[in-house]
C-alpha positions in Angstrom: -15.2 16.3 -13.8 -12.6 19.3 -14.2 -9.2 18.7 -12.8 -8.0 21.4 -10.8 -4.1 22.3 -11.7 -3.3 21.8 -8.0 -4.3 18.4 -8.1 -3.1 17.7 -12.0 0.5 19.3 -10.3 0.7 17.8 -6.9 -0.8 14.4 -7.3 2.3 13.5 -10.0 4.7 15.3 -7.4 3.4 13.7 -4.3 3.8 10.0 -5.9 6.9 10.8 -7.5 8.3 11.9 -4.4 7.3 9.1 -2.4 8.5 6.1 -5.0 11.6 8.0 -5.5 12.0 7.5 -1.4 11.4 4.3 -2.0 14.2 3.9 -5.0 16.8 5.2 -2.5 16.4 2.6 -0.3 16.6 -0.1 -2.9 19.3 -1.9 -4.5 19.6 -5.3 -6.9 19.7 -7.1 -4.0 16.7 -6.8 -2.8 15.6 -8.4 -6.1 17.6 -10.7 -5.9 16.8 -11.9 -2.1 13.4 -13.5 -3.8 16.1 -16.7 -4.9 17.6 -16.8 -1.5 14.0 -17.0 0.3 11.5 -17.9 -2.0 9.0 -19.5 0.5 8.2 -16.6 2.1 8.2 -13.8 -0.8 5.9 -16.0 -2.8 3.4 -16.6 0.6 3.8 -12.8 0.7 2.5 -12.1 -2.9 -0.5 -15.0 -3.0 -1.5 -13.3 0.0 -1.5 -9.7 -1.6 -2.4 -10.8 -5.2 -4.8 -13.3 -3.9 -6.4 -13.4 -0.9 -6.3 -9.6 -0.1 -8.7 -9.0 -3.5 -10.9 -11.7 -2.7 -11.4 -10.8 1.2 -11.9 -7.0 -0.2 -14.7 -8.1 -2.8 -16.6 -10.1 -0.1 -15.9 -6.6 2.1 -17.4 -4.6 -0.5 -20.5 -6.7 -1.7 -21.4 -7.7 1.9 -21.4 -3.7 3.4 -23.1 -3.4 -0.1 -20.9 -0.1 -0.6 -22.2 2.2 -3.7 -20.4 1.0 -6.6 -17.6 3.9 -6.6 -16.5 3.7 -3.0 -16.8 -0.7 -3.8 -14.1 0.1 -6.9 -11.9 2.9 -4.8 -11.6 -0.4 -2.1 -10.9 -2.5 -4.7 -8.7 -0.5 -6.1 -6.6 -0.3 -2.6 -6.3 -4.2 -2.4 -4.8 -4.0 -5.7 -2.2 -1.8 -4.6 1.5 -2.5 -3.4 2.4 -2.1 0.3 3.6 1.1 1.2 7.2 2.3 2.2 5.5 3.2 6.0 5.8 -1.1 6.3 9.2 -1.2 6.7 9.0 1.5 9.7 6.3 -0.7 11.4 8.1 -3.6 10.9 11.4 -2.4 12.0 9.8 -1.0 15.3 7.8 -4.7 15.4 11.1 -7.0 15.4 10.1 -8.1 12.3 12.4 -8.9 9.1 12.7 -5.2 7.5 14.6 -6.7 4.7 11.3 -8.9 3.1 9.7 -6.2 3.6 11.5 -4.2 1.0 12.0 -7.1 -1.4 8.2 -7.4 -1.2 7.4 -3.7 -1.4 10.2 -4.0 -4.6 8.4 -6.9 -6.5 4.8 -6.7 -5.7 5.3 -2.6 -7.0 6.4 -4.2 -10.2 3.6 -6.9 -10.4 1.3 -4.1 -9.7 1.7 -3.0 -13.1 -0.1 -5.6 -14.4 -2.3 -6.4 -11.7 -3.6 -3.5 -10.3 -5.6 -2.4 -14.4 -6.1 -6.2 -14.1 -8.4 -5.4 -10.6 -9.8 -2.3 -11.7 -11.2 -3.6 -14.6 -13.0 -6.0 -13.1 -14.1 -4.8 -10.5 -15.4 -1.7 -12.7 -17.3 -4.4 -14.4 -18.7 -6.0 -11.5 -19.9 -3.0 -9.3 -20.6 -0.2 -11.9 -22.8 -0.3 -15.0 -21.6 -0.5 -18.3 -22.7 3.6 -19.0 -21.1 4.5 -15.7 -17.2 2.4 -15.9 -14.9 4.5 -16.5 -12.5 1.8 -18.2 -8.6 1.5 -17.0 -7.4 -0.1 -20.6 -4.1 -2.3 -20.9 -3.0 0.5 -22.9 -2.9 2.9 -19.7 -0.7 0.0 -17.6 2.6 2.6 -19.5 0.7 5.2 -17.4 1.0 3.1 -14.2 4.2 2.0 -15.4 5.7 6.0 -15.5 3.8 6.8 -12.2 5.4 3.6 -10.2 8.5 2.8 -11.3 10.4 5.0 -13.3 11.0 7.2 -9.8 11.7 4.1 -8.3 14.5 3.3 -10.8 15.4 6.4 -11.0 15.8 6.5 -7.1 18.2 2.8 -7.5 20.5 4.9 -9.4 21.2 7.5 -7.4 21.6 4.7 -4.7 24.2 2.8 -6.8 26.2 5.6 -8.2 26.3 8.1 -5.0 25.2 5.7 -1.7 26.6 7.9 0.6 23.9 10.9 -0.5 21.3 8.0 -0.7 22.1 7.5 3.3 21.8 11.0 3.7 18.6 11.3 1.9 16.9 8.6 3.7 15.4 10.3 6.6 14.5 14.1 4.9 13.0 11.6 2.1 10.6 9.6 4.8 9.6 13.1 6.1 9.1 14.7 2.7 6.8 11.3 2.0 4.9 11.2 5.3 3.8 15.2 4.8 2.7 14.4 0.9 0.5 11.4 2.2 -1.0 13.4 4.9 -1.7 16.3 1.9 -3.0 13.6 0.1 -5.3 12.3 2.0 -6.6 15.8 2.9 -7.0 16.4 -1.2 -8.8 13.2 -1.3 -11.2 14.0 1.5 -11.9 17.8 0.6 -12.3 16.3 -3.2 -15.7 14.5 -2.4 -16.7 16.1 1.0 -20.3 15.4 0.5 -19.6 11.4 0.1 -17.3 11.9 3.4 -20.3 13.0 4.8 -22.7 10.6 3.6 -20.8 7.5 3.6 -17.7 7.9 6.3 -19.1 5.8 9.0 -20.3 2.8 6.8 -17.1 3.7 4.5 -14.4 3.6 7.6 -15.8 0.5 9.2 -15.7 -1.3 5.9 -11.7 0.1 5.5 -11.2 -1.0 9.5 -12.5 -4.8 8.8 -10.6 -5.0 5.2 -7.3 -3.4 7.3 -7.7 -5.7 10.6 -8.0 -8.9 8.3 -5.2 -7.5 6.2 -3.5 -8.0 8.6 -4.2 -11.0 10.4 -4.1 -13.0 6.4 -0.5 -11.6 6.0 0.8 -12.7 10.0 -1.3 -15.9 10.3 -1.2 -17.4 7.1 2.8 -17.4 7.1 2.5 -18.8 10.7 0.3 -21.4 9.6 2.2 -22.5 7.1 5.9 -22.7 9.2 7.2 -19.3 8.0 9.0 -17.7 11.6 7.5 -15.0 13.2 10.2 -12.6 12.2 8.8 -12.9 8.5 5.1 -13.0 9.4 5.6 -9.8 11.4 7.1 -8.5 7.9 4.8 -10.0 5.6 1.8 -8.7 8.4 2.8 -5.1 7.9 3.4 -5.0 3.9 -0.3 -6.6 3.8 -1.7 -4.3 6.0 0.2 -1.0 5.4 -0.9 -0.6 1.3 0.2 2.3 -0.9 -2.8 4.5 -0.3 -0.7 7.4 -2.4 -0.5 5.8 -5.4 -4.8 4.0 -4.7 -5.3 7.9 -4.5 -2.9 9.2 -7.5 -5.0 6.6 -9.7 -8.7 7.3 -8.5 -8.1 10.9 -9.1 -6.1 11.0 -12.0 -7.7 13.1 -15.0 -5.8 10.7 -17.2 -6.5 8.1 -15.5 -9.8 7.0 -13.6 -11.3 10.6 -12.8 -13.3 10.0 -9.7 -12.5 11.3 -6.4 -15.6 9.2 -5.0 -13.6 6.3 -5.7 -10.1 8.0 -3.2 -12.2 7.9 -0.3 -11.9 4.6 0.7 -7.8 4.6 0.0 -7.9 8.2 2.4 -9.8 6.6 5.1 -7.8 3.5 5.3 -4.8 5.4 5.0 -5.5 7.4 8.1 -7.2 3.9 9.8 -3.8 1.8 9.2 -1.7 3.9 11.3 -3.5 2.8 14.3 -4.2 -0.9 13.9 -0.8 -1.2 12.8 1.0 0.3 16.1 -1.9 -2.2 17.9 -0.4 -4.9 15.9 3.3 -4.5 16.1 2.6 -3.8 19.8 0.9 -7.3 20.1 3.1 -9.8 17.9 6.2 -7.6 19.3 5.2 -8.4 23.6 7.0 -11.7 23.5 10.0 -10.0 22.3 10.3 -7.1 24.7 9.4 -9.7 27.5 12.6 -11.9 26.2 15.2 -9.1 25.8 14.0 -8.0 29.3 14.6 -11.7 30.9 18.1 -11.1 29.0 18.3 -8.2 30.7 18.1 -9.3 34.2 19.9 -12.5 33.7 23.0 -10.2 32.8 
């Protein structure tokens, strides 16, 4: 498959743009919140190293997706919540500030994790003459793509804050457009397999997102965390980083196959959606509360 210069340009830009958005808004702090609050951070990461891959693979084997589009999902599990969580969360009452330690720490896991996933499920789904292997020596790849804009995006924030602030809004606007162009890149990439597969495709993304969500608010819950945090940890589960799912699938240096973006495009376009349903639900007894406040005064 012949990489196109627009997508060997854009695709680099797009991600860079977006984790550089998210650098802006980060500082040591939020690193360093993972000491202060451990419970809930490390529910937050079993549930997206953990859980999320194995409810994805039972997803994938029991739609019985074609081995691509079951790699492209798997592929999406691996990856790190995206910077649109925070939004959701924020408009959801929930804890905005987990939500960008997590989104800080699981990016930096992902490193490892995400050629980790890959490379199994390439092994699993796709026969040895068709894998297209994602080798520990590419994680400096994955490395360059993630975090270096990210750090570089920390720095800016520590050394000029005041043009971070500014940046913040313009750079969430510059980010949602690239993500809307790249999930149009994806699509038009492997039209045919929209086609083809979309239905069985964007109900297999719908369940994966629905129970994304409900593992990341319910499990907390379950296990004493406050609502506040679930709502967070709910929304960095469910919300993924379908940029970078995409930047990977279609990479030329990378895994080469736009069959396997399709999944990441759908559920990037499916998540918006669910996500207002779900901040809308856990969020009712809090609008009902302030408004009892409300007439009280």
């Amino acid at each position: 498959m012949t990489a196109s210069p627009l997508l060997t340009a854009f695709l680099p830009l797009a991600l860079g743009i977006i984790m550089l958005g998210l650098g802006l808004s980060l500082t040591l702090a939020d690193f360093a919140r993972v000491v202060k609050y451990p419970k809930p951070v490390v529910v937050g990461l079993a549930c997206q190293i953990l859980l999320l891959p194995l409810v994805c693979f039972l997803i994938a084997n029991g739609f019985a997706l074609e081995p691509a589009l079951a790699v492209g999902l798997m592929l999406l599990a691996a990856s790190p919540g995206g910077t649109t969580a925070n939004l959701f969360s924020h408009l959801a009452h929930g804890d905005v500030a987990l939500n960008i330690t997590l989104t800080a720490v699981n990016s930096l896991i992902a490193i490892l994790t995400m050629p980790l996933l890959v490379n199994l499920s390439l092994s699993w789904f796709m026969a040895s003459d068709q894998a297209i292997p994602l080798q520990f020596a590419k994680v400096m790849q994955v490395f360059a793509i993630v975090l270096l804009p990210v750090a570089l995006g920390m720095l800016v924030r520590h050394f000029a804050p005041a043009f971070a602030a500014r940046m913040e809004k313009p750079m969430k606007l510059v980010a949602a457009l690239f993500l809307a162009f790249t999930i149009v890149l994806a699509l038009a990439k492997d039209w045919q397999t929209v086609l083809e597969y979309a239905p069985l495709v964007g109900l297999a993304a719908l369940l994966f997102n629905l129970l994304s969500l409900a593992t990341g608010y319910w499990v907390p819950r379950l296990l004493a965390i406050p609502k506040r945090q679930a709502i967070a940890i709910g929304m960095e589960i469910g919300i993924h980083n379908g940029t970078l799912a995409i930047a990977l699938a279609l990479s030329p240096s990378l895994l080469n196959n736009a069959t396997m973006a399709v999944p990441a495009a759908l559920y990037s376009l499916i998540m918006f959606f669910t996500a207002a349903g779900f901040g809308w639900w856990v969020s009712r007894g809090h609008v009902a509360l302030q408004a009892k406040g409300e007439a009280v005064n």
